[in-house]
FITIDO-537246 format. One line per field, with one value per residue: residue number from 1; z, y negated, x of N, C-alpha, C in turn; residue in one letter. Coordinates in steps of 0.02 Angstrom, whole numbers. Layout:
N
k: NUM/...
nw: Z/...
nv: Y/...
nu: X/...
caw: Z/...
cav: Y/...
cau: X/...
cw: Z/...
cv: Y/...
cu: X/...
r: A/...
This chain:
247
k: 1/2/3/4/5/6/7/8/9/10/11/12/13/14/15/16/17/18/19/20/21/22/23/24/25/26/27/28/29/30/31/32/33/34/35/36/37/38/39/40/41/42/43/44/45/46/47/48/49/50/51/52/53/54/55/56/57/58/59/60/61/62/63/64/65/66/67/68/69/70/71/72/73/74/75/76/77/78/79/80/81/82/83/84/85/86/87/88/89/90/91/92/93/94/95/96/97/98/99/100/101/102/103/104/105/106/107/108/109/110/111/112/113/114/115/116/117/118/119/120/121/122/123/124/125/126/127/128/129/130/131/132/133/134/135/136/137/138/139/140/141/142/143/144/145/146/147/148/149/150/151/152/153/154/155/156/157/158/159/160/161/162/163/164/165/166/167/168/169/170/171/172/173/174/175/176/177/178/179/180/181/182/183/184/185/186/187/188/189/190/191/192/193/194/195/196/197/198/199/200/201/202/203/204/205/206/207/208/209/210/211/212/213/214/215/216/217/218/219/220/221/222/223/224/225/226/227/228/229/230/231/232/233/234/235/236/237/238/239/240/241/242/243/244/245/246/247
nw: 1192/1125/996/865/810/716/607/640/576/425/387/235/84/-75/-231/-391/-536/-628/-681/-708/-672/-547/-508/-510/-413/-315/-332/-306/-156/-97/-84/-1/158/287/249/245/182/161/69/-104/-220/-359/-378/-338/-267/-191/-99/-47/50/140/176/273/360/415/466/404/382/268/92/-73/-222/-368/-489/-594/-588/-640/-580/-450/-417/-386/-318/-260/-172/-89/3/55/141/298/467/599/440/318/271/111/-41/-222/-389/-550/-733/-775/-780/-731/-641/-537/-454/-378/-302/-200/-141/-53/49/-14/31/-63/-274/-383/-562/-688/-803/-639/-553/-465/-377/-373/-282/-168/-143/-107/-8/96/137/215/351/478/460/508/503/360/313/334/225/120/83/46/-74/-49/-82/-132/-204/-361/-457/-551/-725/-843/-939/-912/-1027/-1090/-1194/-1257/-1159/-1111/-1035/-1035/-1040/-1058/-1089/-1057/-1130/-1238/-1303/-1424/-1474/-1423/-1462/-1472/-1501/-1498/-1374/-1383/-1364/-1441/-1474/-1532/-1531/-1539/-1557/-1627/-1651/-1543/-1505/-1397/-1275/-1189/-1092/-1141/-1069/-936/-976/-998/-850/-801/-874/-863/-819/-836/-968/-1049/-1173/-1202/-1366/-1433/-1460/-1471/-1457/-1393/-1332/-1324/-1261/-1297/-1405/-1500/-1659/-1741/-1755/-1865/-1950/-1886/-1840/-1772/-1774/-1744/-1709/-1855/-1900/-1963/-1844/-1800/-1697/-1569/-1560/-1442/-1351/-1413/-1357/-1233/-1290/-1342/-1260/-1141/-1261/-1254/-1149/-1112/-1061/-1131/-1269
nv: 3094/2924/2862/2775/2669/2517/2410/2235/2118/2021/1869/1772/1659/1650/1576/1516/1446/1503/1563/1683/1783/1744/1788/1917/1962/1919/2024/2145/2121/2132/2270/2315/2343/2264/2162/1996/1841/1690/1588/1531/1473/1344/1219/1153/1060/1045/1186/1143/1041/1120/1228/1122/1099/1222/1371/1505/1684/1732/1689/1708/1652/1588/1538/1433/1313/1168/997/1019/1141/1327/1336/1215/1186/1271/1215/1135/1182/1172/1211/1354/1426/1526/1700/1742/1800/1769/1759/1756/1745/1716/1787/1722/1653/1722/1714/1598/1601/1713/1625/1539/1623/1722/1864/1942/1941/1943/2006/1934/2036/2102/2257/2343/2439/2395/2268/2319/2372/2262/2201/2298/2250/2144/2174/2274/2417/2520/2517/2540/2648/2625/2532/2579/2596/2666/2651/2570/2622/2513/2439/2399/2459/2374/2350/2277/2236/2109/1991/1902/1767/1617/1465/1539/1657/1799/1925/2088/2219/2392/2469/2414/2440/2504/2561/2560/2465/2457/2334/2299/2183/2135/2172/2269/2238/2320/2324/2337/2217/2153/2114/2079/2011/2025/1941/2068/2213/2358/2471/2430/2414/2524/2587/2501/2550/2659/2836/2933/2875/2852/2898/2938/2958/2946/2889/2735/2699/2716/2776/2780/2886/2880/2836/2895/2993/3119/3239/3287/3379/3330/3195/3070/3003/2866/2732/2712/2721/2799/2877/2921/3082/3099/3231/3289/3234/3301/3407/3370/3270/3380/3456/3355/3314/3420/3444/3313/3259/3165/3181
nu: -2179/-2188/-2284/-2233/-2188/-2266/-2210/-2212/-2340/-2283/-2258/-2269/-2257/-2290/-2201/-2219/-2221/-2294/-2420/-2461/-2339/-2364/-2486/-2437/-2364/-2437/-2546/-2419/-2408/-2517/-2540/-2458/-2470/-2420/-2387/-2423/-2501/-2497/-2462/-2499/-2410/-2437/-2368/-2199/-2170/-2293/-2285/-2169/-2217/-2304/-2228/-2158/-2242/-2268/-2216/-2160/-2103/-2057/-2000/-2047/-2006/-1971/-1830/-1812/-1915/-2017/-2006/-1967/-1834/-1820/-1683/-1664/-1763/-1758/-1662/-1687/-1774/-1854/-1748/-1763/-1755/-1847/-1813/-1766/-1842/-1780/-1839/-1839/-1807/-1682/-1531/-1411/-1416/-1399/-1297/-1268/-1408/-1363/-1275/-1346/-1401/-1457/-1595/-1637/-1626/-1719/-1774/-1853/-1977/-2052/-2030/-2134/-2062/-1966/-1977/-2015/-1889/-1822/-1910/-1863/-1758/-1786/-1826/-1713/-1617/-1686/-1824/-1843/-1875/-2024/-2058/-2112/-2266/-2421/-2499/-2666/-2832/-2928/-2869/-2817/-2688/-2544/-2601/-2520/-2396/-2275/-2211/-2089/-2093/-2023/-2049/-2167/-2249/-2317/-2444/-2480/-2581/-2577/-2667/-2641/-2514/-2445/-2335/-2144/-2008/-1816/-1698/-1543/-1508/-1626/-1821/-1935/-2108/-2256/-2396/-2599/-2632/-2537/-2360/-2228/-2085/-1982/-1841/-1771/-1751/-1733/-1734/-1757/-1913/-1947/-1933/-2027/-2146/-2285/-2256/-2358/-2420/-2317/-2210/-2013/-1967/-1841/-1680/-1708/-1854/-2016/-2164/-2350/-2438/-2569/-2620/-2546/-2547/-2517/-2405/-2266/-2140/-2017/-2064/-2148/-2334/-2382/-2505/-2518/-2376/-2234/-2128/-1976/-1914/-1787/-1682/-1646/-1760/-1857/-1949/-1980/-2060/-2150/-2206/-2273/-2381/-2437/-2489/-2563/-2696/-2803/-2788
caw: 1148/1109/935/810/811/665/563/642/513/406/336/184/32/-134/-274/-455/-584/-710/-663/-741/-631/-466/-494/-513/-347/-268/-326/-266/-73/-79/-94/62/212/331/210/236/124/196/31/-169/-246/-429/-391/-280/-199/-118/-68/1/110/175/232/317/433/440/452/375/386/191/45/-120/-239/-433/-482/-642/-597/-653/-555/-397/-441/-331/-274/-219/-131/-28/15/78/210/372/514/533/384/309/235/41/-98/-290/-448/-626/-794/-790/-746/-727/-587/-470/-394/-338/-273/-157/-103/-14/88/-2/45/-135/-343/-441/-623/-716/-777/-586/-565/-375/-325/-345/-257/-127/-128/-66/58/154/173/276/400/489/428/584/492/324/293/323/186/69/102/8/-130/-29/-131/-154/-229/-438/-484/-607/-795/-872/-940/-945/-1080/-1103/-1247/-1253/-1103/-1084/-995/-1074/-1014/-1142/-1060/-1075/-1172/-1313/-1321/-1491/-1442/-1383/-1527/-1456/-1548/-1448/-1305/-1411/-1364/-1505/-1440/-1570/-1523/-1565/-1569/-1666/-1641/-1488/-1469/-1314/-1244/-1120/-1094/-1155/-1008/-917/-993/-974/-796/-782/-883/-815/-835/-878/-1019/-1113/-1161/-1258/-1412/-1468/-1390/-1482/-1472/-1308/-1380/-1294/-1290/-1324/-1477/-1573/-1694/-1775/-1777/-1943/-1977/-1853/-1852/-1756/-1808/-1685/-1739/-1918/-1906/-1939/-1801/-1818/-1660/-1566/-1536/-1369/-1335/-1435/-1322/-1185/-1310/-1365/-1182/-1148/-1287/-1263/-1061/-1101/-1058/-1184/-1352
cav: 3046/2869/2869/2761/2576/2502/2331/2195/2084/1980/1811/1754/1620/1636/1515/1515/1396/1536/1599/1782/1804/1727/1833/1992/1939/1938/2088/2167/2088/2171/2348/2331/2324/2222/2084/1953/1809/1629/1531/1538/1385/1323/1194/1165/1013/1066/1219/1139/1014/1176/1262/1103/1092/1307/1410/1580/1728/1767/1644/1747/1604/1549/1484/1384/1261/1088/957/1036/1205/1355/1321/1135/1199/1325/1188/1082/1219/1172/1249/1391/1426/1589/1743/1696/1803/1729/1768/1725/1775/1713/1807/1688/1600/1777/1707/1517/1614/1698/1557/1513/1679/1748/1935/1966/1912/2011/1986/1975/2067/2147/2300/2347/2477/2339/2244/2370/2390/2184/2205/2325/2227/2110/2217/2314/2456/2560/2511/2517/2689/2594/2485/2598/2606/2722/2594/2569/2640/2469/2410/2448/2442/2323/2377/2245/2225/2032/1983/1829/1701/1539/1457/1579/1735/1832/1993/2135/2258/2464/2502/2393/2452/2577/2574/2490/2469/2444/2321/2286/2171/2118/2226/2230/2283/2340/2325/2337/2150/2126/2121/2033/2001/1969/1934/2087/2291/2433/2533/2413/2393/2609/2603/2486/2584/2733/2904/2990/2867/2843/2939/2894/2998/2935/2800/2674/2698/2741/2776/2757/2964/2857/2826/3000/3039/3192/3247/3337/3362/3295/3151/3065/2951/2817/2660/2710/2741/2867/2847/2988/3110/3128/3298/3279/3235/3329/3471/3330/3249/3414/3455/3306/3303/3483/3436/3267/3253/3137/3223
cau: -2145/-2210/-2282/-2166/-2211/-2280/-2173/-2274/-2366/-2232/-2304/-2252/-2283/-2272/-2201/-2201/-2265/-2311/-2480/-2445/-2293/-2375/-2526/-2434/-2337/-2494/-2545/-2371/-2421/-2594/-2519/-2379/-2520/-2395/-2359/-2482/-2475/-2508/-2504/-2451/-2409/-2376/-2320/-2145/-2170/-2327/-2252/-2132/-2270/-2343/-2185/-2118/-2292/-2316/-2145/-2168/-2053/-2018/-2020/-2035/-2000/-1965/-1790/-1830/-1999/-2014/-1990/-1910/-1798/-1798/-1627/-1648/-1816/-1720/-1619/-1758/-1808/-1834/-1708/-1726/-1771/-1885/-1788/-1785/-1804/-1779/-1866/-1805/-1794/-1623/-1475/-1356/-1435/-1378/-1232/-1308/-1444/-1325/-1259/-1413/-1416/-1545/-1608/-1637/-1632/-1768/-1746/-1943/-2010/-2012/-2063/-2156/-2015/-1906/-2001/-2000/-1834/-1808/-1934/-1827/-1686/-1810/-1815/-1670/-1623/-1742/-1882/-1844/-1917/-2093/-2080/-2134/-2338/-2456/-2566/-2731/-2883/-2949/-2816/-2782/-2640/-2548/-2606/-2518/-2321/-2268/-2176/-2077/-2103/-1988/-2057/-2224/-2240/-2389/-2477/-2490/-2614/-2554/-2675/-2638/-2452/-2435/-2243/-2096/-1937/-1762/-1658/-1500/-1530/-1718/-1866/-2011/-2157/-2294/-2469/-2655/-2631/-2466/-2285/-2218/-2017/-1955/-1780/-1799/-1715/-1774/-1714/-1816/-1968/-1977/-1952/-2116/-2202/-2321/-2235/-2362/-2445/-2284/-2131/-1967/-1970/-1801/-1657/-1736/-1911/-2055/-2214/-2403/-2451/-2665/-2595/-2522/-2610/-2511/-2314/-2252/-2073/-1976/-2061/-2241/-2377/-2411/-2524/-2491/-2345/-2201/-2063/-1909/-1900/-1748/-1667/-1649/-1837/-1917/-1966/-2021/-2128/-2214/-2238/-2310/-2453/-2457/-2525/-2590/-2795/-2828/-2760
cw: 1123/1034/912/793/727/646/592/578/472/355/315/140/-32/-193/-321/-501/-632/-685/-654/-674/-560/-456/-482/-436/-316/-268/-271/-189/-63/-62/-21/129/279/316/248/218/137/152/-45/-180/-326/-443/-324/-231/-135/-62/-24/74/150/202/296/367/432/422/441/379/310/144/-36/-179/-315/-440/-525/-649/-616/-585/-492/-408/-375/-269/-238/-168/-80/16/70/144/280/421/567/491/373/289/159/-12/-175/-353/-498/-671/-806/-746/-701/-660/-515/-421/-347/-280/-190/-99/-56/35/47/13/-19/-180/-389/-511/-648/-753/-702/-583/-467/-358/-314/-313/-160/-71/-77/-28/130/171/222/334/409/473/468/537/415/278/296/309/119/55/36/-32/-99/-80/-176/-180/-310/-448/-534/-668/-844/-897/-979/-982/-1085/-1182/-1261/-1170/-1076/-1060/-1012/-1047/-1073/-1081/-1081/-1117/-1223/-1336/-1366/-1459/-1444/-1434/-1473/-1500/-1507/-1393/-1324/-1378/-1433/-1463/-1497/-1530/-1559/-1597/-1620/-1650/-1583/-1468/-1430/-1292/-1165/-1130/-1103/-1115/-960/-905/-991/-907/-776/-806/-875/-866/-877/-926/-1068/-1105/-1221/-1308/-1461/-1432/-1409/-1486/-1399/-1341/-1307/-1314/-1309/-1379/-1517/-1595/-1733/-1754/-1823/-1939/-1950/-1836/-1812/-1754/-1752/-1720/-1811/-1956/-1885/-1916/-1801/-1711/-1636/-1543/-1466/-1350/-1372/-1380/-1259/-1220/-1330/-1294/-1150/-1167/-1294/-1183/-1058/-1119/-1116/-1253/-1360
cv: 2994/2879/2793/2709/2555/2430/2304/2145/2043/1909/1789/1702/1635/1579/1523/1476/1436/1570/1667/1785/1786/1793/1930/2020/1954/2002/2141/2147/2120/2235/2351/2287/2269/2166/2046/1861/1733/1561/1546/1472/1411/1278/1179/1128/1019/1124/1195/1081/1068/1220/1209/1105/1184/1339/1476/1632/1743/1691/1681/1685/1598/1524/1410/1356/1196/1056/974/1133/1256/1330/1263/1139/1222/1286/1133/1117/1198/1242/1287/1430/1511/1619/1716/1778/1770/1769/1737/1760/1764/1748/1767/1651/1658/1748/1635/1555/1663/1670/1538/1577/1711/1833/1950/1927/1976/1973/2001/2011/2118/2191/2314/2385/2445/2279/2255/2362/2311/2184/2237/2308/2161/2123/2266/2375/2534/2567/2522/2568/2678/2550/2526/2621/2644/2662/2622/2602/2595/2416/2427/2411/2411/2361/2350/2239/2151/2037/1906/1813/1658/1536/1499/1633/1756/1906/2032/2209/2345/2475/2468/2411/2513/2599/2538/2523/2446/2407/2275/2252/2137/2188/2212/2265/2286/2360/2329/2267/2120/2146/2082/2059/1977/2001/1989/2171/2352/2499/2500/2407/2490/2622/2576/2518/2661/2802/2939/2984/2872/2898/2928/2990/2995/2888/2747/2663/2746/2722/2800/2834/2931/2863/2878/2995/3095/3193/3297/3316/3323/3204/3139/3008/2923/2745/2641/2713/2787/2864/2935/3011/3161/3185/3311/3244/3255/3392/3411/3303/3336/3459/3421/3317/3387/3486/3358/3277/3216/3137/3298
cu: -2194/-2231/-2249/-2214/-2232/-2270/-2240/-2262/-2309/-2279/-2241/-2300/-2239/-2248/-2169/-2240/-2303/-2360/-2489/-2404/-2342/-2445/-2516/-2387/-2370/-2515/-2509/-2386/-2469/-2585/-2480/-2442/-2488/-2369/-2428/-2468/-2541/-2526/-2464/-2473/-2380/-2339/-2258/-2148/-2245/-2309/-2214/-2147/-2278/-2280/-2143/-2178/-2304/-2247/-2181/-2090/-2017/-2052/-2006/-2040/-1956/-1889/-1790/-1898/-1971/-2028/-1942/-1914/-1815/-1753/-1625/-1718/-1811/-1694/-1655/-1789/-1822/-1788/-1760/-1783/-1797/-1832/-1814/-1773/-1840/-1817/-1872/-1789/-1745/-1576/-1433/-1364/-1416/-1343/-1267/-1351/-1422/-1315/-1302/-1427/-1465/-1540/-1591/-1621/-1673/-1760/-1821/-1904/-2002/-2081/-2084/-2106/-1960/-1919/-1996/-1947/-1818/-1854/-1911/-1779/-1715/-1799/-1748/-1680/-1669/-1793/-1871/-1895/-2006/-2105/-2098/-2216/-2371/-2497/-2637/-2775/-2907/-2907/-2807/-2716/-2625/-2536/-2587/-2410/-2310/-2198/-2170/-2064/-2081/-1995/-2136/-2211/-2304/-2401/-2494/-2508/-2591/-2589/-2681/-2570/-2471/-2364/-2193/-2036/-1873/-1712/-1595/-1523/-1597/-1769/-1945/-2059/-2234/-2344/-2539/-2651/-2583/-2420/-2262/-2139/-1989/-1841/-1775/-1775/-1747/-1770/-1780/-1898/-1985/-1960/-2018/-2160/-2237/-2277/-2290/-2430/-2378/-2214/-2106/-1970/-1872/-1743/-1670/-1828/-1952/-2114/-2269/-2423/-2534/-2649/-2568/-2561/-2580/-2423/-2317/-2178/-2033/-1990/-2148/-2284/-2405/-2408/-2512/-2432/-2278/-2126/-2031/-1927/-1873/-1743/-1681/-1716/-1879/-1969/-1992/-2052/-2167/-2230/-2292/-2373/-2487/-2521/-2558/-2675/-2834/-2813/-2809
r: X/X/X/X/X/X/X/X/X/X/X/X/X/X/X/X/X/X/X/X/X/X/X/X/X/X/X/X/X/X/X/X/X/X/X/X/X/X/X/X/X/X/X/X/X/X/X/X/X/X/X/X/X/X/X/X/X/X/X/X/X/X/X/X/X/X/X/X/X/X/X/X/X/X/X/X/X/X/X/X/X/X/X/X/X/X/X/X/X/X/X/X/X/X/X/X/X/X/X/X/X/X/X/X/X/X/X/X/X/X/X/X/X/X/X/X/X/X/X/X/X/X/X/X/X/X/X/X/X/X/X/X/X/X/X/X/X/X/X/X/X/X/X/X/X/X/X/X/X/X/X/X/X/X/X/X/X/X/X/X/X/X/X/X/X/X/X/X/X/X/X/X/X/X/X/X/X/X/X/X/X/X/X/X/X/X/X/X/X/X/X/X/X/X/X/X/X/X/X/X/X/X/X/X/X/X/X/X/X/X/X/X/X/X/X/X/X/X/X/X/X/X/X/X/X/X/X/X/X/X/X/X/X/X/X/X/X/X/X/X/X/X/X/X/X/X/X
């Protein structure tokens, strides 16, 4: 029996105006050994110089830049045109994006398994089981959770997170540094973050296990302070700091 072919190379370009996001893009490309990654842009209209003289297979691409949008960029493609997918902090822009064929719509903050996940719909579904590659050695992984701002996108490194508040569709996020409210899901923001630094203590609250410093009474002290813990996780948090290395 033939051994089992291996996805040839897929070139791609990146494009996002927001530095944070494009760099964590890149990142994400470094990790998946058959990506290989031809050019990032911040801004659109060069991007879109460089794809009309160099066709690429994937265009992983921004919907809200200044001066020329995702969508009117897509539009601009030369025939025929790369596989497209979109990236935006806005919802609303799902369906347009669509419209344009695209493979995907990742919603930032994106997390790599969803990343992942739109890489395998590149490829037929034969292959799809080898889009999931092992993280090289030389590779670290991303230690950082972006957080949007108005129009900024800011990096808030793991180990400055004390713990993450839930206040309907707000997230607070309490740090070494301060307070930082972002327009962003609290379901979300605990799938990006590492299993087995943080765990939800409560349904409004996901706490940094660096940070404990005691539980008494139903209740545990992280960054000074004393957050309530729910019924239903108590016994996975005192598991947890019962098996965590650094307590």
């Amino acid at each position: 029996m033939e051994p089992a072919s291996s996805p040839r190379p897929l070139s791609c370009v990146l494009i996002d105006d927001e530095p944070l996001a494009l760099e964590v893009l890149a990142n994400y490309c470094a990790r998946v050994p058959f990506l290989v990654v031809q050019g990032q842009f911040h801004d659109p209209l060069a991007a879109l110089a460089f794809l009309q003289a160099q066709p690429v297979d994937l265009v992983v691409l921004d919907i809200h830049m200044p001066a020329l949008t995702g969508v009117h960029l897509a539009q601009l493609l030369p025939t025929p045109s790369p596989r497209l997918i979109f990236t935006t902090a806005h919802a609303q822009y799902a369906v347009r994006s669509y419209e344009l064929n695209a493979t995907d719509y990742l919603l930032k903050p994106v997390a790599f398994e969803r990343f992942l996940q739109a890489l395998a719909k590149v490829y037929p579904a034969s292959m799809a089981p080898q889009v999931a590659p092992a993280l090289p050695s030389s590779v670290a992984p991303v230690e950082a959770l972006l957080v949007r701002q108005g129009a900024q996108l800011r990096r808030v490194a793991f180990s400055e997170i004390l713990y993450l508040e839930g206040r309907k569709e707000y997230l607070l996020l309490h740090t070494t540094q301060g307070k930082l409210l972002t327009l962003q899901s609290f379901r979300r923001a605990e799938e990006i973050l590492p299993a087995d630094r943080f765990v939800r203590i409560h349904r409004s609250f996901l706490i940094a296990l660096d940070h404990v410093h005691h539980v008494e009474r139903g209740h545990v002290q992280v960054g000074g302070q004393l957050l309530p813990i729910g019924d239903r996780y108590r016994e996975t948090l005192l598991e947890r700091l019962r098996a965590y290395p650094h307590l």
